[in-house]
N, C-alpha and C positions, 0 to 999 in steps of 0.2 A: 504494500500500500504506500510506502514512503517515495515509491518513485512516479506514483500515479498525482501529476498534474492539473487534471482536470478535461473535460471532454471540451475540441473545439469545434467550431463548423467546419462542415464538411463530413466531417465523421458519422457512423451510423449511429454510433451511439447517442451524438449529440442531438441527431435527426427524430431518434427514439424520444430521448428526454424533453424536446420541446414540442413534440406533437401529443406525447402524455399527459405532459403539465396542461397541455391545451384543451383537450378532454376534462383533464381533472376541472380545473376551474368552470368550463360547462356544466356538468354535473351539480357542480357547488353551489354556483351563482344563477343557475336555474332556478333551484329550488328556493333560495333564499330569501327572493324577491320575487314568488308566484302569487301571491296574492298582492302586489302592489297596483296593477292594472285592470282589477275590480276592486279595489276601495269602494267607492261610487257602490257598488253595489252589494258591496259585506254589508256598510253604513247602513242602506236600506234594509236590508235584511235581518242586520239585529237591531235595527234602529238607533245606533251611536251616530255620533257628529264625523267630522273629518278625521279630527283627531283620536278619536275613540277607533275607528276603523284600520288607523294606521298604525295601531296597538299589533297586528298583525306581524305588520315587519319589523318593526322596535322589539315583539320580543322574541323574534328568528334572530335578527342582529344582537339582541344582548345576551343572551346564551352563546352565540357565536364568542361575545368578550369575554364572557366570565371563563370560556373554556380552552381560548388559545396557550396558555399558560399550562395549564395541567398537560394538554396535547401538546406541548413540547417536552415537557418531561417524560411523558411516555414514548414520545417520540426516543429520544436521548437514551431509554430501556432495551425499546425493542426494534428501535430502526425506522428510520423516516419515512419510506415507502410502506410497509407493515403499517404505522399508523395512519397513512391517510390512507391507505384501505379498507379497515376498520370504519373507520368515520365517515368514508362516503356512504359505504354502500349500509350501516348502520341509519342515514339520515337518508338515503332511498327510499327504505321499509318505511320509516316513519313518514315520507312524505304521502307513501301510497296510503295510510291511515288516515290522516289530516282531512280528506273532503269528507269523514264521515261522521265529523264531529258534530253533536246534534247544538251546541251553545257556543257562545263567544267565550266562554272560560275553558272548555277543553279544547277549545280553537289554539288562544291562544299557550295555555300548556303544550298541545302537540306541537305548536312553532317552537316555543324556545325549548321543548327537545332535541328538534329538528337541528335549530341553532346548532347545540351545543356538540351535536354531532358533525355538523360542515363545519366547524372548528378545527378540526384537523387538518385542512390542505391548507386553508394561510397560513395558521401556525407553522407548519414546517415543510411547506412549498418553496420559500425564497431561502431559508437554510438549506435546504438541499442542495438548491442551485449554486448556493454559491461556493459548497464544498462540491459539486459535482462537474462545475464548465472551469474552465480555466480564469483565473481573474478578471483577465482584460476583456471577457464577452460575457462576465455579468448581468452588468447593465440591458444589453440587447434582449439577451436570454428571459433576463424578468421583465422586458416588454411584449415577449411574447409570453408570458404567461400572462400578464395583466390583459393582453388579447384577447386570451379565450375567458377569461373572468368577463369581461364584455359581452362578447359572444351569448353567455349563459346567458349572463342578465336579459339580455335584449330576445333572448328566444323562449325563457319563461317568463316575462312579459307578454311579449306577444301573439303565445302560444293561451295563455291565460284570458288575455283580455279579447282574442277574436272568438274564439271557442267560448267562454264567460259571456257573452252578448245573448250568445242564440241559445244556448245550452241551461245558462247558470253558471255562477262561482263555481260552486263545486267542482261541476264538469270540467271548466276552464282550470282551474288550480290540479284536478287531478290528471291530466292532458299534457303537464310538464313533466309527469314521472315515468312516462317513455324516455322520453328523451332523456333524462337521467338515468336511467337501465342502460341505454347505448353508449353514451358518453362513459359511463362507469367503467363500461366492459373495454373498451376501446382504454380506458387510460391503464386499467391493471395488467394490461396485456401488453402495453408498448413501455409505458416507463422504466427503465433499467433500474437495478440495483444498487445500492452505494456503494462507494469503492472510496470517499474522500471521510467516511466516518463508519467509525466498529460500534454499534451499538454496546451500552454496556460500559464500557472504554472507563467512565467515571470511577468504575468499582474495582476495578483493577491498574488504573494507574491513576498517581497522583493526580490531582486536577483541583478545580474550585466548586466547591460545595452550592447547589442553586440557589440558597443565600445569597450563597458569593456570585455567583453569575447573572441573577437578578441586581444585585449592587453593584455590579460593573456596569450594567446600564444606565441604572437608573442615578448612578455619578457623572454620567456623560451629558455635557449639555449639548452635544451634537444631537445625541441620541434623543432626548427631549425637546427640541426643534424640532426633529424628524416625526415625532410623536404628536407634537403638536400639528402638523400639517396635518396628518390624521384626523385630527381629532375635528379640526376646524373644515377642512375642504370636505371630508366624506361628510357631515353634518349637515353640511350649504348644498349638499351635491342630493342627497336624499329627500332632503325638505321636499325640491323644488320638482324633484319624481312625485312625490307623495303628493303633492298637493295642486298640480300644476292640471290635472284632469278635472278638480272641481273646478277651478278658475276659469278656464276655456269652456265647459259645461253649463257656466252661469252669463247671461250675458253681459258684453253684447257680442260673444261669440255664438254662443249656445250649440256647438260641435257635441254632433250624435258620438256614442261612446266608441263607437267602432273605429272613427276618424281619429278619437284622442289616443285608442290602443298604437294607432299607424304611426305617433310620433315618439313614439320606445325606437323606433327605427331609428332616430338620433343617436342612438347608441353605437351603430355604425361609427361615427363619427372616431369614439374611442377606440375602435378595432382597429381604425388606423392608428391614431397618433400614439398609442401605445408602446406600439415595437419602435415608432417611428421617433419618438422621445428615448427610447432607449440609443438607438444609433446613434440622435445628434448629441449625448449626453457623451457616446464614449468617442466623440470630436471633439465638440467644444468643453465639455465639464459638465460635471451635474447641475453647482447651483445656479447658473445662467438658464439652463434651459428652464430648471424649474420655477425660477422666477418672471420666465417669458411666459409657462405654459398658465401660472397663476392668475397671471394679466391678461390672459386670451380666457379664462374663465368668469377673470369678475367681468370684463367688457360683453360676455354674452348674457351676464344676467341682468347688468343694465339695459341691455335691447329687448329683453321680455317687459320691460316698462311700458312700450310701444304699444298700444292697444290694437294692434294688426296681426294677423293670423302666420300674414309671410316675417315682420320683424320676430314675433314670436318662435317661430319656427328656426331662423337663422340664428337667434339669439339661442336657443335652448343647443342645435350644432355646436356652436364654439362655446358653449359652458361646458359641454357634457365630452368635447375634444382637448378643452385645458385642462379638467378634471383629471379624466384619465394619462395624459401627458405627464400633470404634474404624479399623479400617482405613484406611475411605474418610475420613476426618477427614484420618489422619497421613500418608496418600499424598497428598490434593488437596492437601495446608498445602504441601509438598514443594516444586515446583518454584515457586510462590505468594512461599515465604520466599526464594527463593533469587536469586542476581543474575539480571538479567535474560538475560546472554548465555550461564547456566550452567544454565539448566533441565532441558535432559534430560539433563546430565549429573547434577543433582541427583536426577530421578527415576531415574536409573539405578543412582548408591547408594543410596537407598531401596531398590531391589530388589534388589540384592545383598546389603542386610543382609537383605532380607524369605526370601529362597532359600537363604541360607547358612546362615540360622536352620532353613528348615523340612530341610535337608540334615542340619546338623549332632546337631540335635536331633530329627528322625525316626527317625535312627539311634542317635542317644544312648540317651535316654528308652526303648528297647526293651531296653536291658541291662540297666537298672534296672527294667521292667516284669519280665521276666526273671527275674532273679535276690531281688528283696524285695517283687515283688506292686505289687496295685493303687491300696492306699493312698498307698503310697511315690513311685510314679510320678504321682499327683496332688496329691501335697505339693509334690513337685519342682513342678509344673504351677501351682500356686498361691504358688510363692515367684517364679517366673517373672513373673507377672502384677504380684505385690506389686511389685518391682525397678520393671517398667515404668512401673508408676503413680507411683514417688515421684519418677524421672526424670523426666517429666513436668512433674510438680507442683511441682520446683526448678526445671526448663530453660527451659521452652518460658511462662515468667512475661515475660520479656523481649520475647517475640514478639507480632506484632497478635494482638487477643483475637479479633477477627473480619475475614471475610474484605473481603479491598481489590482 
């Protein structure tokens, strides 16, 4: 293993590991946000408000946070790949359970079981990678895996809310868990083995206690920069998913719901600029790009101010393409900056601010949608952004400008 450097491109292995992870993240991010694209009609169904509806994904997302942590540890037992096996196809079964929940209270339980189950591929997806590719094509490598995180998204969306029109929720939410069965089978199949970490390894040779590997992080102000992007962009990034089907729904749009499901198709957007922020990161440097891709985010959710269907539509593109741009930056920097034997624990606070953000503020931002309108709730959304970017633009000056 000491002479094993890392897989590069070109290789099959390397070919294996990034169409895996591509899978994997499908799989995960299917299901995670299947019920975001019937809100609108959970709402109606058990008669909560917007924000009562969006309870849904906030507690898929917050069992996701509470469990990235643990699913690194186990990960670190039994092997990175072993664990997100377990975990996918663990929050499969459950997904296929979830439409037959008869209340909003076993609704919500079966999500943040579900959660805590897709908890396992962010946790120790970007650790893998970054002991599995060689250094210098990290960065690329977890743009393509933030790809097919995209991918999911936008296809249990879409899947949910075309199929949820004519069918019912149910139908629509249960209509993702194919494609979660395929995506699954396709990622256990292709993903390679590790070969840059012994599971175990802790208990038999010297190393730092996860005490100590969580306080290596959590000493790092790179690291809590990088956490804090998380926490602030995925929050601003969900609200505006969550909540952006009542606002078009209500006039003076009044867009039938089948029309509002067709703008998850923005999601597109991220599938490019994803790998495509990774490439220009491992050119120019990380934190430039991610300080551009910030800036192309907050400018598109200042154009959803536009009371026009076409500004709104172009504006929701370039939020939901800096998003993810800035994403895959601040996720692959992640385990990259961090001690070598604290990686997935690094990647595992990255995603607990990333999940606690989109919990706390999916739910937030809808009271304030709520109660003072649409402008109010994309001020909040672009002061969000502002915060992230000057954090940034002070912290993360100390860190490599490009990837090593």
């Amino acid at each position: 293993m000491s002479d094993f450097t890392g897989h590069v491109p070109g290789s099959r292995e390397y070919r294996r590991l990034l169409i895996g992870l591509f899978f994997g993240g499908v799989a995960t991010f299917a299901q995670l946000y299947a019920t975001q694209a019937v809100l609108p009609a959970i709402a109606s169904d058990v008669a909560s408000g917007p924000s009562g509806a969006a309870l849904t994904v906030s507690a898929s997302t917050l069992g996701l946070a509470a469990a990235v942590i643990p699913w690194s540890l186990v990960a670190d037992r039994i092997g990175r790949v072993p664990a997100m096996a377990i975990g996918v196809v663990t929050a499969t079964l459950l997904g296929a359970v979830t439409p037959f929940a008869n209340d909003l209270g076993s609704l919500l339980a079966l999500r943040l079981l579900e959660g805590i189950a897709l908890g396992a591929v962010p946790a120790v997806a970007l650790a893998y990678l970054s002991e599995e590719v060689s250094p210098r094509f990290v960065a690329a490598a977890a743009g393509s895996y933030i790809a097919g995180t995209t991918v999911g998204g936008l296809s249990g969306r879409v899947a949910s809310g075309l199929i949820g029109e004519v069918a019912g929720w149910r139908w629509g939410v249960a209509s993702v868990v194919l494609l979660c069965v395929v995506s699954a089978a396709v990622f256990l199949t292709l993903v390679p083995a590790a070969r840059g970490f012994v599971p175990g390894r802790s208990r038999t040779v010297k190393g730092p206690s996860v005490r100590r590997r969580l306080g290596l992080n959590l000493r790092s102000s790179v690291q809590w920069a990088l956490y804090t992007q998380a926490f602030l962009l995925m929050g601003a990034f969900v609200a505006v998913y969550n909540y952006l089907g009542f606002h078009l729904a209500a006039s003076p749009f009044s867009l039938a719901p089948a029309v509002v499901t067709l703008l998850f198709l923005a999601y597109l957007a991220g599938t490019v600029s994803s790998p495509r922020a990774g490439a220009l990161a491992v050119r120019y440097g990380r934190l430039p790009v991610l300080l551009v891709s910030t800036g192309v985010m907050a400018i598109g959710a200042a154009a959803m101010l536009i009371p026009s269907v076409v500004a709104v539509v172009v504006g929701l593109i370039a939020f939901t393409a800096g998003f993810f741009a800035a994403h895959a930056v601040a996720s692959g920097w992640t385990p990259v900056a961090a001690h070598p034997e604290a990686r997935a624990q690094a990647s595992s606070l990255y995603y607990l601010g990333y999940y606690a953000g989109s919990s706390v503020f999916g739910w937030l931002l809808g009271l304030v949608f709520a109660s003072t309108g649409w402008a109010s709730f994309l001020a909040v959304v672009l002061g969000m952004c502002a915060v992230a970017l000057l954090i940034a633009a002070l912290a993360l000056r100390a860190a490599p400008a490009s990837p090593r």
